[in-house]
KOLZABA-250385 format. One record per atom (N, C-alpha, C): x, y, z. Coordinates in steps of 0.1 Angstrom, whole numbers, plus 5000, padded with zeros to 4 digits. Each point is the difference from the previous one (the first is absolute). Example, Ala and Ser with C-alpha at 12.3 -4.5 7.8 and 13.67 -1.06 7.14 Angstrom:
REM KOLZABA-250385
513249435078499150125000500950125000499650114993500950115000499250115008
//
This chain:
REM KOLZABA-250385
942439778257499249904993498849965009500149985013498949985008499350094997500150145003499350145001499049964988500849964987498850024987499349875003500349865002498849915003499650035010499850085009498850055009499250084994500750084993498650114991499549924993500449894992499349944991499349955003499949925012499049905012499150105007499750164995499250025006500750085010501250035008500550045011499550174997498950045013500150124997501050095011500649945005500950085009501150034989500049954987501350064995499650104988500950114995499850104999499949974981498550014992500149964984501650074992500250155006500950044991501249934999500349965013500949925000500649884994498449974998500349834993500150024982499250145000500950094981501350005002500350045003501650015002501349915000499149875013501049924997499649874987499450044993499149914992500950054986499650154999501350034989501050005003501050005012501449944999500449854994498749925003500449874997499149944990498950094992500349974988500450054990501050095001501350004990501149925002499749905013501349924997499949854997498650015007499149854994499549994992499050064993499449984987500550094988500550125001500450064987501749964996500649895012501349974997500849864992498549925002500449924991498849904994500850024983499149994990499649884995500449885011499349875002498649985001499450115008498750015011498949994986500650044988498850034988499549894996500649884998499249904994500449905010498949905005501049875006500549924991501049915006500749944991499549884994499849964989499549884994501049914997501450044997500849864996501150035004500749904998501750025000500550094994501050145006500350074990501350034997500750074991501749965002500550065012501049995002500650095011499550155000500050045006499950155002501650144999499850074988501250054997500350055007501150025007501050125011500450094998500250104997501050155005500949955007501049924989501549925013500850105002500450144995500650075009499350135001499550025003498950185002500950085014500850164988500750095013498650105003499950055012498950065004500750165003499950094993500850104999498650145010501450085000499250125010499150034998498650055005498550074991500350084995499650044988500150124994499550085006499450055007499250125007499549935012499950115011499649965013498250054999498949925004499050005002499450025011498950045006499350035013499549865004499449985014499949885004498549964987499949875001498749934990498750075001500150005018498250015010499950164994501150074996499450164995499050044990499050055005498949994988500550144992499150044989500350114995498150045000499650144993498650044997499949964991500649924990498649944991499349945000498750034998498949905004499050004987499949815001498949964987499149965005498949984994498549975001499849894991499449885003499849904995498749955002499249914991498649955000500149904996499449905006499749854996498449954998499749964993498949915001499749885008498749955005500649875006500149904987499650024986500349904990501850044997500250115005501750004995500849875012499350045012500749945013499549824999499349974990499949845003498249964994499050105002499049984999499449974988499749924990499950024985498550004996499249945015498550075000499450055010498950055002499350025012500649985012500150015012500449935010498949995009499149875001499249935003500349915011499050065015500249955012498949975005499849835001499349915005499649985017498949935006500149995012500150055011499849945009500150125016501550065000500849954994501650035005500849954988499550104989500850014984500950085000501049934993501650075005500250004983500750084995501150054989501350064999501049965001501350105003501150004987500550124999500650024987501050025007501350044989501550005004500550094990500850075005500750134993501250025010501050034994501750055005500150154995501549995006500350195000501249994997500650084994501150004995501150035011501349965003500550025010500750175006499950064989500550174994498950065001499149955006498650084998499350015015499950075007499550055014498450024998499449955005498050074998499950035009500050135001499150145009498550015000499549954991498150015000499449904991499149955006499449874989498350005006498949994990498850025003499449874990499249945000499449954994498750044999499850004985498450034997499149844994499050035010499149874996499150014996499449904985498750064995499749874999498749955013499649885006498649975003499549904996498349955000500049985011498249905006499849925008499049955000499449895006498749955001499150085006499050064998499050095008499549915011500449834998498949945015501350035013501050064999500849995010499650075011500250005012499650055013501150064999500150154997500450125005500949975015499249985007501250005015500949895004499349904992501149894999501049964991500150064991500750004986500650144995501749934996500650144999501349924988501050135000500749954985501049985006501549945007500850085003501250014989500650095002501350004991501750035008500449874998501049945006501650064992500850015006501350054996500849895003500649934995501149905005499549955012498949985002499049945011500250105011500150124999499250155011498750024997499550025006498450044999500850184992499250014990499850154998498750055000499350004996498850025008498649864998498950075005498749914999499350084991499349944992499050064987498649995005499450065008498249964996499550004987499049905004498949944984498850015005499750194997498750015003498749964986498749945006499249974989500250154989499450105003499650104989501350014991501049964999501250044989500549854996499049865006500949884993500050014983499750084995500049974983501850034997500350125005501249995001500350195007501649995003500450105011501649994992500650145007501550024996500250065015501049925001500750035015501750004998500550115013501350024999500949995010500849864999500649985014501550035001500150135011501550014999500849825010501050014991500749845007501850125005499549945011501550045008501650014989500850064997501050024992500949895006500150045018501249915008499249814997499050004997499849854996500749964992500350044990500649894985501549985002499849894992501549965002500149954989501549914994500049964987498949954994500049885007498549904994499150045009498550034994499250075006498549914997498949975005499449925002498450135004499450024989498450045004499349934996498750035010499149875004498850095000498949954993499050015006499049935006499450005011499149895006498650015006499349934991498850085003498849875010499950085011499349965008498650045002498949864997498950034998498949905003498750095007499049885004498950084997498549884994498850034996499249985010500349945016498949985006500850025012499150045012500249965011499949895008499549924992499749875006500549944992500249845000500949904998499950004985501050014992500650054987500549884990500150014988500649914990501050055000501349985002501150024999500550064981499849924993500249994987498750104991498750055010498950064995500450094983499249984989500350084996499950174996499750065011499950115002501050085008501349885005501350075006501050004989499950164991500750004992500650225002500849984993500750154998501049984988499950074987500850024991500650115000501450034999500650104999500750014985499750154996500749974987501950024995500449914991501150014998500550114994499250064995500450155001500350135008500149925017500050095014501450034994500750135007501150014996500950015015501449994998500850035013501050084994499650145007501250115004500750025005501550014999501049995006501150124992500550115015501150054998501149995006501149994990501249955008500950064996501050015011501950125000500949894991501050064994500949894997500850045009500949875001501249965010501350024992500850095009501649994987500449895006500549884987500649925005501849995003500649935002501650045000500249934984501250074996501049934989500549855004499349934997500549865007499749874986501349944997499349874986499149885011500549995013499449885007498150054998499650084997498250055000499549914984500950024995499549934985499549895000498550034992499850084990499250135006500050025013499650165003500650084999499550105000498950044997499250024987501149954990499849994987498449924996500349895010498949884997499250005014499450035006499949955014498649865005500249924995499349815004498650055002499750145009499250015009499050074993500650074991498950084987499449924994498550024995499349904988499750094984501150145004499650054983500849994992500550014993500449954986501450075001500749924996501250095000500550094990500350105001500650134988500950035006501749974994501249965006500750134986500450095002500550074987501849955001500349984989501749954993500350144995501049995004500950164997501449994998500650024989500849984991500950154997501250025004500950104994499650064985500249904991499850044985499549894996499750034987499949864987500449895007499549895005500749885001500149904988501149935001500349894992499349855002500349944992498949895003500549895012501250035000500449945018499750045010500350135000499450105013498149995001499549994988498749984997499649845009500749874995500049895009499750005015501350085004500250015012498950065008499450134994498750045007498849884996500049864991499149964997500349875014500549995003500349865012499050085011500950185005499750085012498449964999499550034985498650045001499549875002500349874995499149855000500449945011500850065013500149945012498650135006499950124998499250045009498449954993500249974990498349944989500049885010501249915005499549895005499850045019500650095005499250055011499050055003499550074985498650075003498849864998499949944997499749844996498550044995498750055005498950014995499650125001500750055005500350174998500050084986500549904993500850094988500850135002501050024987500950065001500550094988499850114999500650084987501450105003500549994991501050085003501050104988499350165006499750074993501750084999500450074988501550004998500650135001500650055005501050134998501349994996500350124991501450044996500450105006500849985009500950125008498750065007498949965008499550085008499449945008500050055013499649895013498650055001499149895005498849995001500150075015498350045003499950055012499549895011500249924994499849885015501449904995499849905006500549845000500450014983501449935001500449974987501449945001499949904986501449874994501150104998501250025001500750084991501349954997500149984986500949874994501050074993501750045004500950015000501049974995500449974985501049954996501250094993501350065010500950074998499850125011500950115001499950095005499050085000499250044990498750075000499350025009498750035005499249975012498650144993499049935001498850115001500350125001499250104997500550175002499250015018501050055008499250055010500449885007500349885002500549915009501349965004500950045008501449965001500249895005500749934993500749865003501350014998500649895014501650024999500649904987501250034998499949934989499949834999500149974986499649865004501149934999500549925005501349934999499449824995499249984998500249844999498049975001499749905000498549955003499350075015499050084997499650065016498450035000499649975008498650025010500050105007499150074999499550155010498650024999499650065011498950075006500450155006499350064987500750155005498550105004499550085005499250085000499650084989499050024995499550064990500550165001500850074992499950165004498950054997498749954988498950104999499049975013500749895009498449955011500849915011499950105012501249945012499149855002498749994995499749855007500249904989500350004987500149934989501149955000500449904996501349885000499949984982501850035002499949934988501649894998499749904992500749845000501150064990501250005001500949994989500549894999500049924989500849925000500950024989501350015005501150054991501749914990500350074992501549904996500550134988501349894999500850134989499849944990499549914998499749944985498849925001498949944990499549874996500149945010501249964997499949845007500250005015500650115011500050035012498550034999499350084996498750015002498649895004500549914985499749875005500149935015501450025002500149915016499250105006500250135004499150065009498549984998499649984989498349974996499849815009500949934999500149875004500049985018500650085002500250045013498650045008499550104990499050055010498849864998499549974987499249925002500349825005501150014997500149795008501250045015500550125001500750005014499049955010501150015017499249955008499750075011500049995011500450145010500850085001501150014995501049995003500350184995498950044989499850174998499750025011500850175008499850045010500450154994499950095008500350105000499450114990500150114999499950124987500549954988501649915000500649984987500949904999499849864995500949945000500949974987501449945000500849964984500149855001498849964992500149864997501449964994500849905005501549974994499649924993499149895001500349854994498549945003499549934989498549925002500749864999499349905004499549885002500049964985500449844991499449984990498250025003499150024990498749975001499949854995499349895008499249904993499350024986500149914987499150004993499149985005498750004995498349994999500049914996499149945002499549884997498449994991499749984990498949994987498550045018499550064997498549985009500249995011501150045007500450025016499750215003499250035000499850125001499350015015500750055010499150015012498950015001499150094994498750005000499149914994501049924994498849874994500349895008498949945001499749865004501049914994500749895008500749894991499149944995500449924985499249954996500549865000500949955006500549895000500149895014498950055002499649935016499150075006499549945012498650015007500750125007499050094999500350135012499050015010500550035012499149965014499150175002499249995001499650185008500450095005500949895009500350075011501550114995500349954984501050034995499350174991498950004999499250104991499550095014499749995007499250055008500449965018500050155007500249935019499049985002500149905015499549925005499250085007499450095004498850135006499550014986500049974993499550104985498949854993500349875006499149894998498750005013500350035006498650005006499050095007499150025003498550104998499549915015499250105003499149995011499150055000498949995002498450045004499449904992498350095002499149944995499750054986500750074997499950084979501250015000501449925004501350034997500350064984501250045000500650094988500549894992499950044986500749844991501750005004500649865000500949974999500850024986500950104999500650054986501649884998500049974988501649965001500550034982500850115001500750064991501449894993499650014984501049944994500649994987501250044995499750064982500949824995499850014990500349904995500450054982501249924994500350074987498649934988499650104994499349964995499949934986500749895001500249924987500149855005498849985009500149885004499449934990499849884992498949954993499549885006498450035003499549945006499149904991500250024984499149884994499649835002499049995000499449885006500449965015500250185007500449925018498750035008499949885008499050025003499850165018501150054996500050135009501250015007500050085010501150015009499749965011500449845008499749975008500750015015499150065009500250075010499749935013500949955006499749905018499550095006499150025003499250125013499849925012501050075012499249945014499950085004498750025007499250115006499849975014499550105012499549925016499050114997499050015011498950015005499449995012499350125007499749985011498849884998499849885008498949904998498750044998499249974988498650035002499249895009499050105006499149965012498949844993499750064991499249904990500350004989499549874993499750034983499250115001501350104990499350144989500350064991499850114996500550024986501250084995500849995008501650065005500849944991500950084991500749944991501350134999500849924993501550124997499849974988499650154992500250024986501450074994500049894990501650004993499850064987500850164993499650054991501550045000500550034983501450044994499150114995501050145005499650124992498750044998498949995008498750055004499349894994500449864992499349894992499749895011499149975001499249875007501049874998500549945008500849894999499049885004499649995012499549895011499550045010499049935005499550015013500449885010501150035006499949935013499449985013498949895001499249955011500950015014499350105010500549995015499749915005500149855007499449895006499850045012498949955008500349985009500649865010499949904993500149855006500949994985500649875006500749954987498749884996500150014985499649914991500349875004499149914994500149915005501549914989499850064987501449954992501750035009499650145005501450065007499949895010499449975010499449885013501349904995499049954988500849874994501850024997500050084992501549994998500850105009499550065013500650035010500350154994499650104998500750134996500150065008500950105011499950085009499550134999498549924999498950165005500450075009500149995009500250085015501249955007500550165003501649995006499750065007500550035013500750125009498550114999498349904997499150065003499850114990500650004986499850034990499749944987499250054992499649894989501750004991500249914992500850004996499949904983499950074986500049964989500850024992500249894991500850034985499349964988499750094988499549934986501150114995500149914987500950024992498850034989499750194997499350074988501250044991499049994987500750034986500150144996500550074999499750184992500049994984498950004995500250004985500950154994501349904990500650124996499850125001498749984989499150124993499950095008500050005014499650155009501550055006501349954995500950035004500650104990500950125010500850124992501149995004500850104997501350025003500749995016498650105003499650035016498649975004500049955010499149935003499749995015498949985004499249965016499449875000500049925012499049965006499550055013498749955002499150055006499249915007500649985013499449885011498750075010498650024998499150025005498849935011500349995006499349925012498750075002499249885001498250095002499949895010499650045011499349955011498749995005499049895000498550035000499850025013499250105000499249975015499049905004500049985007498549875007499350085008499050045000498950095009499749885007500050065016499249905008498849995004499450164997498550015003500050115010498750115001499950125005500749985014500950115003500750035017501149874998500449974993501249855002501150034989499750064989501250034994501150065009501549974999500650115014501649994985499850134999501150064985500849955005501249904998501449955007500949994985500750085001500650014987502049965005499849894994500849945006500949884987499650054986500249954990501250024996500549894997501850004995500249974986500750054992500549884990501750064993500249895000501549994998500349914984500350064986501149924991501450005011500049844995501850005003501050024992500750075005501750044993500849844993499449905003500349865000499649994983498650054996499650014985500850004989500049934991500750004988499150074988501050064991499149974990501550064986499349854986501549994996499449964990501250094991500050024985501349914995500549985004501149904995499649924984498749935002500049904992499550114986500150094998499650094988501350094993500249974989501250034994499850124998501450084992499850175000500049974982498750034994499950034985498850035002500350164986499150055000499850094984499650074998499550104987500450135000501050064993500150124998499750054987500150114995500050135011498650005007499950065010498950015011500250145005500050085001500250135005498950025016499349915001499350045015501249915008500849884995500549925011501750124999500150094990501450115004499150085007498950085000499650135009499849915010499349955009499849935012501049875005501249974993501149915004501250014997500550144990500950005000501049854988499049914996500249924991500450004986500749934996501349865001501350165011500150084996501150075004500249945019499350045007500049915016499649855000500849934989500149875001501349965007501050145000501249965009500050165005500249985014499250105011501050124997501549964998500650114998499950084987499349964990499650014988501750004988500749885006501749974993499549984989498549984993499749974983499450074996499850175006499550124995501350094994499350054991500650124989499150105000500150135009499050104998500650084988499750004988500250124986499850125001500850135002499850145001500350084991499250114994500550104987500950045005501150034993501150155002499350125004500650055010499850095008499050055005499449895008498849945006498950155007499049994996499950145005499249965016499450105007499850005015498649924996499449994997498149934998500449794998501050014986500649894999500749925014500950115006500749885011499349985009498650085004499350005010499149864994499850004992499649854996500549905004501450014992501349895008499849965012500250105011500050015015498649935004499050034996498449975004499749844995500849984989500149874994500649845013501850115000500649935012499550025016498850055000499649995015499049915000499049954990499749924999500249894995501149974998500549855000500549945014500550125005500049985014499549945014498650084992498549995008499749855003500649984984499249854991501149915012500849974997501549885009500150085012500150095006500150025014502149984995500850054992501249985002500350134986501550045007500450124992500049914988499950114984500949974987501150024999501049925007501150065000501349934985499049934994500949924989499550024987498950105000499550094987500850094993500350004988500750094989499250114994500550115003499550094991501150074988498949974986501149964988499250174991501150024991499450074992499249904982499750074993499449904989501149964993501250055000501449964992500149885007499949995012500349865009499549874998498350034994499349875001500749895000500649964986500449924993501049895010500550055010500949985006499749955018498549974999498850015013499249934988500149914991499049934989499449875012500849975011499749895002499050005017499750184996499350045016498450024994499250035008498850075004499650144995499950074992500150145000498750105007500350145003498950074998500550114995499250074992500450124991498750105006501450125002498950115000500750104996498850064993500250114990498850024994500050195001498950054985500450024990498849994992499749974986501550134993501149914991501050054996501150035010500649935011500950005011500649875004498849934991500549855005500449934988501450014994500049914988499649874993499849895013500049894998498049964996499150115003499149994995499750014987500850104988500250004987500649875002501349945004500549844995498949915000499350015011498749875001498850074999500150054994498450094991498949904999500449844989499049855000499949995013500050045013499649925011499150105009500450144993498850085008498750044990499349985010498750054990500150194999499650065010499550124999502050054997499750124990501050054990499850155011500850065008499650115002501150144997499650084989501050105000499350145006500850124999499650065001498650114995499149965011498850054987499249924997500349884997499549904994499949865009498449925003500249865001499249934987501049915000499649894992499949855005499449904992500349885004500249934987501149905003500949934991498449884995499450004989499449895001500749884997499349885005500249854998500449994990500649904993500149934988499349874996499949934991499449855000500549905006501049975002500649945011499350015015500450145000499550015018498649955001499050044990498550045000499949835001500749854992500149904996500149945016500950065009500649905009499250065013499650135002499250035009498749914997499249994990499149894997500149915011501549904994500149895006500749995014500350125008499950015012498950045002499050075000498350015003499950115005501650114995499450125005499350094984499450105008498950054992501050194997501049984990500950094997499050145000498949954990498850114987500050115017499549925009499250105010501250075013501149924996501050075006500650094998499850044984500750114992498950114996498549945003498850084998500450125014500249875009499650115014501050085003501649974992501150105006499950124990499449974991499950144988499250065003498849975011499350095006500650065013500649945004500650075009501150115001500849974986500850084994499250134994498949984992499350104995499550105008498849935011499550115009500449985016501250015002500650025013500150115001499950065012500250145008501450055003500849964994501350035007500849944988501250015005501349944993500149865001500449904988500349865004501449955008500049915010500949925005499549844998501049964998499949874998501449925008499349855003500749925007499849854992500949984994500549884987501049875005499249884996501149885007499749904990501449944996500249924988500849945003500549914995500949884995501550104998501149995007501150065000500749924983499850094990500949934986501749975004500250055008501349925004500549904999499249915011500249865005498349935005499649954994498649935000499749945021499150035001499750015011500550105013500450054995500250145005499050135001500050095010498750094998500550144995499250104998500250164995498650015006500050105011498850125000500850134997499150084997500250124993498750135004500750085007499450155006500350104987498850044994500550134994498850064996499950094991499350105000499950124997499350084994500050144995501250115005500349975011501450115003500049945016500749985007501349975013498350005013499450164999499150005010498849914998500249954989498149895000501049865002500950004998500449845008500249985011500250115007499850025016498750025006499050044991498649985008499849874995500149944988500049854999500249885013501450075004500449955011499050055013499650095001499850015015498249924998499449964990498849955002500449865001501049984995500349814999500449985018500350075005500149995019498850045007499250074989499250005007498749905003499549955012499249835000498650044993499750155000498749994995500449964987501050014990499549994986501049874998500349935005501049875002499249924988498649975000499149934995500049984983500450174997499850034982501649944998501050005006501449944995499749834998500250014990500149844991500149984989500149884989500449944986501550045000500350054990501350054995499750144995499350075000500150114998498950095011500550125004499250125008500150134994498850085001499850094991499850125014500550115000499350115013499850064991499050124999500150164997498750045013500350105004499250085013500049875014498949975000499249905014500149864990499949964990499649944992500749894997500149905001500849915001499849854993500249924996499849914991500949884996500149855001500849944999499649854991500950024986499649904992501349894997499549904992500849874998500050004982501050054995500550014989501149944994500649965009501449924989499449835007501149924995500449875003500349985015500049855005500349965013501249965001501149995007500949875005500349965012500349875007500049965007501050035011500750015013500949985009499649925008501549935002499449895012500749884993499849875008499949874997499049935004499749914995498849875007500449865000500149905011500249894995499649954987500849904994499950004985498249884999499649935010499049934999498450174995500650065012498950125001500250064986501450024997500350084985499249944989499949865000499649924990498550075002499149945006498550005004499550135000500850135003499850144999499650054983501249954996500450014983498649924992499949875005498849954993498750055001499850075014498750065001500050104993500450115000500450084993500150064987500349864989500149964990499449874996498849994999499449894996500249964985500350074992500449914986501649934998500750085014501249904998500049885005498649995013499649885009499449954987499349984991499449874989501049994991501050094998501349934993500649925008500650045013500449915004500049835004497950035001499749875004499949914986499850104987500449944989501249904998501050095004501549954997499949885017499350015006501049885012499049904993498550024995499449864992500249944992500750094985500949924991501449945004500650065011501649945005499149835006498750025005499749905006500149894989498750044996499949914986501049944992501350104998501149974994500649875009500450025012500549935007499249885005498249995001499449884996499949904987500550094990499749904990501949974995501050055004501349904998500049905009499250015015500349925008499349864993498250044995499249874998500749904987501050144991500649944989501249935004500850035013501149915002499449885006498949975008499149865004499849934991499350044988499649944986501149954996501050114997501549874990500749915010499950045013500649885008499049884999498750025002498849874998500449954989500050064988499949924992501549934993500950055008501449954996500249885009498850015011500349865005499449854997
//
């Protein structure tokens, strides 16, 4: 451990390869081993389930040591907009710094890495004084000259050392630059260099065979340290049943909730092993063609080697029935350390805690003040320089808060500051999700009001503030940022006396609140953007104990791959396995009347769409789309909800008409079950267009066209309208219930005020009539 914090500090007496090395031993035991590290913790959570008895049985096969590489070697390219950069990368000043961050996978060795840079400059720069550098984990890799004749722009190619990188990796560019020989503006605006975010970084790398080991999990299946998308393939003996089907839906919505912004698809085999990484889910003696497993005696975990690919791992999780399968699926996602070895035989799980309504790890509590320091570490709130980097703080929240007539989400902000020299025009700008919140004034002196009521401006020679800002609802999502920006002005002192001292601090404290408490959970369904981007009403209880996923008989490979891609992103959504989800056939509904449903099925596979035919608009059979028109009812009541039916059904029959492709559709209604209850619904021309259905709803570029209650795909083309009726979930205090209702409905507000003026009246004129016959009887 010393050895590697000497390399890190710069020690060049110690050897880079070295510090690869011991960097991958210890992050497969530090970061790819436990699956805490993903989200910090926001609340109280239940206990943590155990593996109370786990036997650790012999490896199935003996393996070569880890550190053994093999010859395969891949070639990889990044952008700097892939690696962090989302514009230009624009460097200010004599000594303008930018540094991006990119990781390596722990299975992944780089043998050759080059960057190409396609980079401006100011033409007034002095050539011999001014140069680019480009920095590796803070090694010089080389110096760039910025000669005048090519400042319009240049492509240059810098090999960066292989033995440099290590997991977390840190390039920098910094560009050093002067316009005069003689006494300079520090800030001039002619010390500039733009590089474009379309420079790329080349990199090839060996893979590492890792050992058969469950302690690496979720490696190499998942590895923390990757930023691409995960494609995880599930591999299945035969036909599964809808239990066996379950069981791969937990495996897949615990790895949906490790990949977390990643995303996650997970693509399906019958009896045949993929040539990389792959799930392989086991229920009975059977086993894939081409893979030997000893037999299974009871609930078991393994990591066996791939036979088509000595470096590929693949996860079995195995049982002789259903419900052994189950505990082994339980095991792998809520066990604790306590997996070791090639293969162990889970004996016995832990009861699991129920869930609790909106206790989902990855959401914010809503029922009390949450501190920062709870969302975000304490290195990750504060910036330094003179153009420091915004302060980010990451946070999802369920989205059915109702915020009517609140006046926002109010937020305690205390902030520090290095002191300003003078009154100037230095402020911390406060923005939710790229939207302008506030401009907070940097003091330099306290106010003469602070003076009076004593506020402790200055501590420990740091400024030190608190205002309590509002976030209007309206710019709030599912998922969400803020955005703490510090601008520091300069004061010029006059030619030869400026002297650059960049020496600027600022710090949010972890001490910060900010709290939703006082806003109840009611809201409006169907909504189909608050299911594609939250996973909503279904991740209203994290283990999803009030979902019913609906499956055709004898589900084909396009359909479960749906299933699976469905259950990884609920995953994504709560940050916790589904492990209390049912998967029913359509004979079952009836019997799940009082759950959540989701149906998927194409057009003629899914019966329960002939049963609720009135609740879907588009009719699709083979050959044929149609759409169910309105009736006078609907056409009557959409009126008086104020939606505009005519242009909803104009624009889906155009879509239906001249689409490029096959229709899929994505449908959410009022479950006829049990009233307040939800049904979305996946289907579509045949099994393969509800799976591209699916893969565009994960995907964030087209996140935007998912909305109303109905979604239309055919080709790129995408479209999302509001056609049926609303209902409500939730409760509201009954004061709020009242005042919601009356706004909402203004002719029941002048009946009412009718009826409390005649109750008045009534009850003023018995009273004046009982005064009269008493007066006059006396």
């Amino acid at each position: 451990m010393e050895k590697i914090r000497d390399c890190m500090n710069g020690n060049s007496m110690f050897n880079p390869v070295r510090l690869g090395k011991a960097l991958l031993g210890l992050s497969l035991i530090t970061l790819l081993g436990a699956p805490g590290l993903v989200h910090a913790k926001k609340q109280a959570q239940p206990a943590p389930v155990e593996v109370v008895e786990v036997e650790t049985v012999a490896t199935i096969e003996t393996d070569a040591p880890a550190k053994e590489s093999s010859d395969e070697f891949n070639k990889y390219s990044y952008t700097l907009e892939e690696l962090g950069a989302l514009t230009p990368v624009e460097l200010y000043t004599v000594d303008g710094k930018r540094s991006l961050s990119f990781s390596m996978r722990a299975d992944e060795l780089i043998t050759a890495a080059k960057l190409r840079l396609d980079y401006a400059w100011s033409p007034a720069l002095i050539p011999e004084l001014s140069h680019l550098k480009v920095l590796l984990n803070d090694e010089l890799m080389t110096s760039l000259p910025l000669p005048r004749e090519n400042s319009n722009g240049q492509m240059s190619e810098v090999k960066l050392d292989p033995a440099m990188f290590i997991d977390f990796n840190k390039l920098t560019l910094n560009l050093i630059a002067h316009y005069t020989r003689d006494c300079e503006d520090p800030l001039h605006s002619t010390l500039w260099a733009n590089v474009s975010n379309q420079s790329k970084l080349d990199i090839t790398i060996r893979h590492l065979k890792l050992p058969n080991d469950l302690a690496l999990l979720p490696a190499p299946f998942l590895d923390r340290l990757d930023n691409r998308k995960l494609i995880l393939p599930v591999i299945f003996p035969a036909q599964p049943s809808n239990d066996v089907l379950r069981a791969a839906g937990v495996v897949s919505s615990w790895f949906g909730a490790l990949s977390s912004y990643r995303g996650a698809q997970f693509p399906v085999l019958i009896n045949t092993l993929p040539k990389g990484n792959g799930v392989v889910i086991v229920a009975g003696s059977s086993a894939p063609a081409g893979l030997d497993l000893p037999a299974v005696s009871g609930p078991g975990l393994a990591v066996v080697s791939n036979p088509l690919n000595p470096n590929a791992k693949l996860l079995v999780v195995m049982g002789r029935n259903a419900s052994e399968l189950d505990i082994a699926a339980q095991a792998l996602t809520l066990g604790k350390s306590t997996l070791t070895g090639a293969y162990v035989s889970v004996q016995k799980m832990a009861d699991i805690p129920a869930r609790k309504p909106y206790d989902a790890p990855n959401w914010i509590p809503t029922d009390r003040p949450v501190n920062f320091g709870e969302l975000a570490r304490p290195m990750d709130l504060q910036v330094e320089g003179f153009t420091p980097d915004v302060i980010k703080v990451n946070f999802n929240v369920p989205p059915d808060l109702f915020s009517w007539r609140s006046a926002g989400i109010p937020m305690d902000l205390h902030y520090r500051y290095t002191p300003r020299p003078a009154v100037d025009k230095s402020t911390l700008n406060v923005n939710i999700n790229k939207q302008f919140i506030q401009a907070l004034p940097l003091y330099s002196v306290p106010s003469k009001l602070e003076q009076k009521v004593k506020l402790p401006l200055m501590k420990d020679g740091k400024a030190i503030r608190n205002e309590l800002v509002f976030i209007p609802h309206a710019d709030l999502y599912g998922t969400n940022q803020l955005q703490f920006h510090y601008f520091f002005d300069y004061s010029k002192q006059g030619s030869c006396k400026d002297v650059f001292l960049s020496n600027e601090r600022g710090v949010v404290d972890p001490d910060s609140t900010i709290d939703f408490s006082s806003l109840p959970h009611y809201t409006a369904l169907p909504n189909l953007r608050f299911f594609v981007n939250d996973g909503f009403p279904y991740t209203r209880m994290a283990d999803l104990s009030e979902t019913a996923v609906v499956m055709p008989d004898n589900a084909v490979i396009a359909e479960m791959e749906t299933y699976l891609t469905v259950m990884g992103r609920m995953g994504k959504v709560t940050g916790y396995p589904a492990i209390r989800h049912v998967v029913i056939p359509a004979a079952g509904v009836d019997d799940n009347a009082g759950k959540d449903l989701i149906l998927i099925g194409s057009a003629g596979r899914q019966p329960l769409l002939e049963r609720w035919s009135d609740k879907v608009h588009p009719l699709l059979e083979k050959g044929t789309h149609n759409l169910r028109l309105p009736g006078p009812f609907e056409r009557l009541l959409s009126r008086w909800e104020n939606r505009d039916l005519a242009d909803a059904m104009h624009r889906a029959g155009d879509l239906i008409s001249k689409g490029d492709g096959g229709l899929g559709a994505l449908v959410a209604f009022e479950s006829p079950l049990k009233s307040g209850r939800s049904v979305v619904v996946f289907t579509g021309d045949n099994a393969e267009q509800i799976s591209e259905l699916t893969g565009f709803m994960i995907d964030p570029k087209y996140n935007a066209a998912f909305h109303g209650d109905l979604v239309l795909q055919s080709g790129k083309r995408i479209d999302g309208f509001q056609t049926g009726p609303t209902y409500y979930v939730g409760s509201l205090p009954w004061w709020t219930a009242v005042s919601w209702y009356f706004s909402s409905h203004p002719f029941f507000l002048v009946l009412a005020i009718g009826l409390v003026a005649l109750l008045v009246a009534v009850m003023a004129f018995r009273y004046l009539r009982m005064r009269s016959a008493k007066r006059l009887g006396q």
